[in-house]
C-alpha positions in Angstrom: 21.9 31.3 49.8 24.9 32.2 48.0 28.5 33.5 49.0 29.2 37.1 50.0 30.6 39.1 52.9 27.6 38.8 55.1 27.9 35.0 54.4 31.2 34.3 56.6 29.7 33.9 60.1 27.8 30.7 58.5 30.7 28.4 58.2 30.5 24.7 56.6 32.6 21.6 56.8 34.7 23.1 55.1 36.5 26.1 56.9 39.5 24.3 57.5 40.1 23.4 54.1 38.7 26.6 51.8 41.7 28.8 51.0 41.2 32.5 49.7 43.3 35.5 48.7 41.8 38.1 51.0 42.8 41.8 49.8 43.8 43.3 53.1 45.5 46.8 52.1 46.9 48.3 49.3 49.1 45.8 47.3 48.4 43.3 50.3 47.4 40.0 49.6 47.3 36.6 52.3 45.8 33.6 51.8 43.6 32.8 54.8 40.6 30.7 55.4 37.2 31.5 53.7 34.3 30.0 55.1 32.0 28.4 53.0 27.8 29.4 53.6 25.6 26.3 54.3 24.6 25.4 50.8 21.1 26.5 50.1 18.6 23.7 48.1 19.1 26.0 45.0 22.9 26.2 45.0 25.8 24.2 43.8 29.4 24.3 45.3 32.4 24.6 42.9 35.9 23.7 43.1 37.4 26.4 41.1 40.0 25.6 38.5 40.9 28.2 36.8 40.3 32.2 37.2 41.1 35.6 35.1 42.1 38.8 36.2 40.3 41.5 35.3 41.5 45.4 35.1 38.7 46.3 37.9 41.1 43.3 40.0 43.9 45.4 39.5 42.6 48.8 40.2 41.1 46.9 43.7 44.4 45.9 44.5 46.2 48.7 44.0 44.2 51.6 45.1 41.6 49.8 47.2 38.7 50.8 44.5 37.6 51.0 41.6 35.3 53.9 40.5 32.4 54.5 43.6 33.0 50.9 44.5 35.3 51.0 47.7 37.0 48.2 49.7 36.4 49.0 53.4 37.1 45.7 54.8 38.8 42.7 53.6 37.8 41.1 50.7 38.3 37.9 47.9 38.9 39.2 44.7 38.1 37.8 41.5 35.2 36.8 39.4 36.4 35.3 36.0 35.8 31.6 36.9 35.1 28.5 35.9 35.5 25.0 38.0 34.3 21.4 39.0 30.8 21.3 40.7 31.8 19.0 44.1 27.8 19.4 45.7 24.6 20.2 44.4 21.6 21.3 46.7 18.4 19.2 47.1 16.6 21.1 44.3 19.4 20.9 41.6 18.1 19.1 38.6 20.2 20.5 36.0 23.7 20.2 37.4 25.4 16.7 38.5 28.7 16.5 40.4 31.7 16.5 37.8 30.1 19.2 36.4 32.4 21.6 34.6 31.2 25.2 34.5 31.3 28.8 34.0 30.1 30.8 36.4 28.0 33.8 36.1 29.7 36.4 38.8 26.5 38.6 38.9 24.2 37.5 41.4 20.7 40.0 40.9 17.2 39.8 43.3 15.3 38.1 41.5 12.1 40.5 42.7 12.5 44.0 40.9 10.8 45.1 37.6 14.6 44.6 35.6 15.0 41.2 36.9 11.4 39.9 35.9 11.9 41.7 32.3 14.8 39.6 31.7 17.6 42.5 32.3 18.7 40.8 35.3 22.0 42.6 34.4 20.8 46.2 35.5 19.5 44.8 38.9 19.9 47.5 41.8 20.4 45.3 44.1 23.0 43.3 42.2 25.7 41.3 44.1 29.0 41.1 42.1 31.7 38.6 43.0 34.7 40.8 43.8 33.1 43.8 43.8 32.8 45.5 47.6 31.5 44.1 49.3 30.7 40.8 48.0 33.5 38.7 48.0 34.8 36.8 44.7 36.2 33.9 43.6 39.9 33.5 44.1 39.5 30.6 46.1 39.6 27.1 46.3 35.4 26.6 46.6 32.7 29.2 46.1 29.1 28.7 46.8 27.0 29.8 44.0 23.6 29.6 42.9 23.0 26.9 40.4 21.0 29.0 37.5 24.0 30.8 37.2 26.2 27.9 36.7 26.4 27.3 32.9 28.4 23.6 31.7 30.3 23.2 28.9 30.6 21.5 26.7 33.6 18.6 25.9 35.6 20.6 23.6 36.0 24.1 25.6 38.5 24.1 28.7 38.0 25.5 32.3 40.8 28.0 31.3 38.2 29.3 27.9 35.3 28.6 30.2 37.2 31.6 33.0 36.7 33.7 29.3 33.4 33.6 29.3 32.4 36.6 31.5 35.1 38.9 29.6 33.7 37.1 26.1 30.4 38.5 26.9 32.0 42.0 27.0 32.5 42.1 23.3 29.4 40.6 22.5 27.5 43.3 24.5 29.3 45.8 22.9 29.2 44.0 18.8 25.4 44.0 19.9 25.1 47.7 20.9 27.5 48.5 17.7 25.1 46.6 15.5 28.2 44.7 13.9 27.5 43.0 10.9 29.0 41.9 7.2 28.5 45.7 6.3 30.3 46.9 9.3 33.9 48.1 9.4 35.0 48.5 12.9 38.1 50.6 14.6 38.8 48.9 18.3 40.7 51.0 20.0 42.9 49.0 22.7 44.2 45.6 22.3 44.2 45.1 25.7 42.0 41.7 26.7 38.7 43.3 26.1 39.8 44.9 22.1 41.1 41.5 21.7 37.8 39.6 22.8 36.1 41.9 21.1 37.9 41.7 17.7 37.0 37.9 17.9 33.6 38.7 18.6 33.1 41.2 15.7 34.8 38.7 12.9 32.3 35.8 14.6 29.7 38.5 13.9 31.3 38.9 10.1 32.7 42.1 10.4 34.4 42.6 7.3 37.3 45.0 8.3 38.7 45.4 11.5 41.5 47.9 12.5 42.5 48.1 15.9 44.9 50.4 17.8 47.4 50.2 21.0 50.5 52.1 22.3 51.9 48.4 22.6 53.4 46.7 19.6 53.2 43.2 21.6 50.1 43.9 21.9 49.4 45.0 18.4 51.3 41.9 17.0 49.0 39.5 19.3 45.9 41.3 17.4 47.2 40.7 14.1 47.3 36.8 14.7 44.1 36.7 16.2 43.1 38.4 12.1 43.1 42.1 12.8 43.3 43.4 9.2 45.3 45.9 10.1 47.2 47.5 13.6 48.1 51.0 14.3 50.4 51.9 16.8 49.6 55.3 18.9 52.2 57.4 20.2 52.2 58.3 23.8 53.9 61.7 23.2 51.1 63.9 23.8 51.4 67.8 23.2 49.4 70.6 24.7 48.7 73.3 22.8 
């Protein structure tokens, strides 16, 4: 069993202790008590130690959606995470406690014809932490399901291992772009995803890479990360 919404009326040991930000309203954050589910045999629970804020965070926060998806009650925000396994379920074998891990916020069914092909990613039925109406993961514990709780290894941090989800944006879309040592490649934003993504694309050997904001902070960041080159865009747009 893993966390979402429908999860909070099966409260743990520790609902006294579990601390959330709960998104009650536009701009309108509390921290308030977020009941933990009864750990399931297949589950882990994770301290969490360190967390990223994603754009779809933002847009949550300050319009109560993003897209079709549409907070109608409150919700935990978040899903950039990595933490400390504290518990493991009575079927974990691959995970001890002490664990440190990323966590994989997509939680799919398992059961459909995607899912059994390996694209778990396009599930129908997905569950997304932060994403209405599943809950996330800015909280003290989560409960998640152990399969999607990936360790890592002595030399990357909780803070790079919070990356990993964002990382896996620019690899996605290196893949898609079919980036390699032939490839010159224009990113355009140097936001957090353009500047994942123009690390992605020199790991994938990308021999030029330009990339453009309307930021010069921005735009000087890129350029020590080893953008070959940075254009700024002007924001004064004319209709003819």
């Amino acid at each position: 069993m893993s966390q979402n919404g429908g999860d909070q009326a099966m409260a743990s040991k520790d609902e006294g202790d579990n601390m959330a930000a709960w998104l009650l309203g536009i701009e309108t954050l509390k921290i308030q008590p977020y009941p933990l589910p009864t750990l399931g045999p297949r589950d882990v629970k994770v301290r969490v130690k360190a967390l990223g804020i994603c754009g779809s965070d933002i847009h949550h926060f300050k319009t109560m959606r993003c897209a079709n998806f549409i907070v109608k009650k409150p919700m935990v925000l978040g899903h950039e995470c990595a933490g400390v396994i504290e518990e493991v379920g009575s079927e974990v074998k691959n995970l001890e406690v002490g664990d440190r891990v990323a966590l994989e916020p997509g939680i799919s069914c398992r059961q459909c014809h995607l899912c059994k092909s390996g694209r778990y990613n396009l599930c129908p039925k997905m569950k997304f932490f932060g994403s209405p109406p599943t809950n996330g993961s800015l909280a003290n514990k989560v409960v998640h399901p152990a399969d999607l709780c990936f360790k890592l290894p002595e030399n990357v941090s909780l803070e790079e291992g919070a990356m990993c989800e964002p990382l896996s944006v620019g690899v996605h879309a290196c893949r898609r772009a079919t980036i390699s040592p032939e490839t010159n490649v224009l990113i355009m934003g140097a936001g957090p995803i353009g500047l994942v993504t123009l690390l992605v694309a020199r790991a994938f050997g990308a021999p030029r890479i330009i990339i453009t904001d309307v930021d010069d902070c921005r735009l000087s960041i890129a350029k020590s990360l080893g953008a070959d080159k940075t254009v700024l865009v002007s924001t004064n747009i004319q209709v003819l």
